[in-house]
C-alpha positions as CSV (number, residue, x, y, z in Angstrom):
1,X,34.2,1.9,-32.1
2,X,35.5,4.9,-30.2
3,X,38.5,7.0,-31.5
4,X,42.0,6.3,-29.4
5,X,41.4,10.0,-28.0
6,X,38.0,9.4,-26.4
7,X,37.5,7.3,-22.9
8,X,36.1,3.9,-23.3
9,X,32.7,3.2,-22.3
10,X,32.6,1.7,-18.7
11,X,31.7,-2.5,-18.7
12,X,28.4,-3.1,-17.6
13,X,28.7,-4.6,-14.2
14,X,25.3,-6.3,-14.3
15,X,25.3,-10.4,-13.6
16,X,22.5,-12.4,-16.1
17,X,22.0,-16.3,-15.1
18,X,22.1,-18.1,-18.1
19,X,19.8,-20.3,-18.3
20,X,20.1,-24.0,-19.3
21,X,17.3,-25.5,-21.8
22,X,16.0,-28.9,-20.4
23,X,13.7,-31.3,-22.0
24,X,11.5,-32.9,-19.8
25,X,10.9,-36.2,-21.0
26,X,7.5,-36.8,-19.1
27,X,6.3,-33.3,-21.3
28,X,7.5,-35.1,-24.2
29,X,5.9,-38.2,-24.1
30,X,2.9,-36.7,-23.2
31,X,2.4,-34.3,-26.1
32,X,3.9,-37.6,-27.9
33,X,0.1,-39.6,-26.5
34,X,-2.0,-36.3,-27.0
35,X,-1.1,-36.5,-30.4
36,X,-2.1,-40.1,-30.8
37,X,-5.3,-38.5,-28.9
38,X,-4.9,-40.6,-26.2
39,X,-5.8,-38.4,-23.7
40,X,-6.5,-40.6,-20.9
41,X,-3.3,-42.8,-21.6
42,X,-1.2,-39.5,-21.1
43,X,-2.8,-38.3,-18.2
44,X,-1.8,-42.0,-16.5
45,X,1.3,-41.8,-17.8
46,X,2.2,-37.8,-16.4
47,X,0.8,-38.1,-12.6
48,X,2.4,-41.0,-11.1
49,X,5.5,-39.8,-12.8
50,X,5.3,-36.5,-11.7
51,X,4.5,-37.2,-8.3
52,X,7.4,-39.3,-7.8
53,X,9.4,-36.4,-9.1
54,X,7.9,-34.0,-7.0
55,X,9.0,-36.0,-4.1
56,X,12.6,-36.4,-5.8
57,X,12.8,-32.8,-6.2
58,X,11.9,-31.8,-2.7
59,X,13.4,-35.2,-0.7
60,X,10.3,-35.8,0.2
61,X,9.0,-39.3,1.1
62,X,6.3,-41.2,-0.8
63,X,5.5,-44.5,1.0
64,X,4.5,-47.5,-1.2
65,X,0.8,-47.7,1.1
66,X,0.4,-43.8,0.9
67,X,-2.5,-43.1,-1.4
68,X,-2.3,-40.2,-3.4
69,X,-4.5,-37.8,-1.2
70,X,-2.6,-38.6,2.0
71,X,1.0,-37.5,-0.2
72,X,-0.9,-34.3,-1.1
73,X,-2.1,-33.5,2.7
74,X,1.0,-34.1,3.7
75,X,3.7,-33.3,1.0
76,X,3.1,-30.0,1.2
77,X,5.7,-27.6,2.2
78,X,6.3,-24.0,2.3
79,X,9.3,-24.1,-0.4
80,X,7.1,-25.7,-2.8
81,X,5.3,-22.8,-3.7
82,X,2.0,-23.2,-5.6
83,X,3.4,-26.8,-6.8
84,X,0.8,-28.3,-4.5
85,X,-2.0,-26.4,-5.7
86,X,-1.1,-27.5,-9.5
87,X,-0.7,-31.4,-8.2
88,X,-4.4,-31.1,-6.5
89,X,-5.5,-29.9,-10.5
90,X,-3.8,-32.4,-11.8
91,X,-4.8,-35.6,-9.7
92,X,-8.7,-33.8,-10.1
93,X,-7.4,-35.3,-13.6
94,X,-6.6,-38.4,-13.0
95,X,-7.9,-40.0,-10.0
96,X,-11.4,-40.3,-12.7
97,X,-9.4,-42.4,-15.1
98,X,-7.8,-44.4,-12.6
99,X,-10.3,-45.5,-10.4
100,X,-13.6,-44.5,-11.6
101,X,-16.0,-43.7,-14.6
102,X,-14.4,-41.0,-17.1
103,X,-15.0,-37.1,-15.6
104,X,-15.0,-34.0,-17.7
105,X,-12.3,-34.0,-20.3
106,X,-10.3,-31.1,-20.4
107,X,-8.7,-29.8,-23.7
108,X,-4.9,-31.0,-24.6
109,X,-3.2,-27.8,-24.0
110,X,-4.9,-27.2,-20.8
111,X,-2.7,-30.6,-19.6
112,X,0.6,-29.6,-21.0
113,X,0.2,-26.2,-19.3
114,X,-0.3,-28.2,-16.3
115,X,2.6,-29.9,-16.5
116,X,4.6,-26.9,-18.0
117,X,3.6,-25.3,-14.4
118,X,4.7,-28.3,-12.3
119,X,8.4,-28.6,-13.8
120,X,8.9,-24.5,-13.8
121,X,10.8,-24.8,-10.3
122,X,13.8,-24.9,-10.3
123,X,14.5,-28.2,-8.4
124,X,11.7,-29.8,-10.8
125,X,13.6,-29.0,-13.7
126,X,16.8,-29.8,-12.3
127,X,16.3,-33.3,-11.9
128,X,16.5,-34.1,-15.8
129,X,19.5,-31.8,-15.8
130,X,22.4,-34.5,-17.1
131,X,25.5,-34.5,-14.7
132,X,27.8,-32.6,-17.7
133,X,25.0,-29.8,-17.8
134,X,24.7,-29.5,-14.3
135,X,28.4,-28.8,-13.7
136,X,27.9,-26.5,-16.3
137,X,25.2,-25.2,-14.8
138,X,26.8,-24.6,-11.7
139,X,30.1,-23.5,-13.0
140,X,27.6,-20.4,-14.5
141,X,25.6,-19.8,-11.6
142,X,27.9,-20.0,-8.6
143,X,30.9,-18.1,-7.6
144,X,33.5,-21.2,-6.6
145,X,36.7,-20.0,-5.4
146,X,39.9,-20.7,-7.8
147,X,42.1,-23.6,-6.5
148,X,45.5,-22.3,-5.4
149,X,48.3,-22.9,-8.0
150,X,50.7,-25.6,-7.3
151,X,54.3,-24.6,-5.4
152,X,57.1,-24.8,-7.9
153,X,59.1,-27.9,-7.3
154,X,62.6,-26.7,-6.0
């Protein structure tokens, strides 16, 4: 507390985002089956699930006789980052335990980091945002202009 006599600090100008904590429900269920140690019943569970939010996220479209290589080739675009690289990973996951003979199991923590990586964008993470946390959300990250106040009634 400064004396009255001395000048008060100056206010720091600086801006922090705050950032809003979301639970993904597709992380949850999936440490919910690796603790059941069903590994392969997770990994079936995450990908189709995460696909069709990666094509949420980024309004991209996932036609019902696409298969899951062709939306990789062609899903891909520049604002997705390294998202596409992680979804290769991941499908190298499960396209073995969906159509063929088991492949190399990974360990358990090596999927959730996986998935961890694909819902770290913002627009990934956003889609579980519910609507009152978004306008929260919003109301702490953008600058919106105050509405005008009303005329007084003569």
């Amino acid at each position: 507390m400064n004396p009255w006599w001395r000048k008060p600090q100056p206010v720091s100008r600086e801006i922090v985002e705050q950032i809003t904590a979301v639970e993904i429900p597709v992380i949850t269920e999936v440490n919910r089956r690796l603790a059941k140690g069903d590994y392969g019943g997770a990994i079936r569970f995450a990908y189709p699930k995460a696909a069709e939010d990666l094509a949420r996220a980024f309004q991209v479209s996932f036609p019902i006789g696409m298969t899951h290589e062709e939306f990789l080739r062609t899903a891909a675009l520049p604002k997705m980052g390294h998202l596409p690289e992680f979804f290769q990973r991941f499908y190298d996951l499960y396209a073995p335990l969906r159509y063929g003979p088991p492949g190399a199991r990974e360990e358990p923590a090596t999927l959730v980091s996986l998935l961890k990586s694909i819902y770290a964008p913002r627009p990934m993470w956003q889609l579980y945002l519910q609507p009152k946390d978004l306008e929260a959300h919003r109301s702490r990250t953008a600058a919106t202009r105050a509405d005008p106040a009303p005329e007084p009634a003569p």
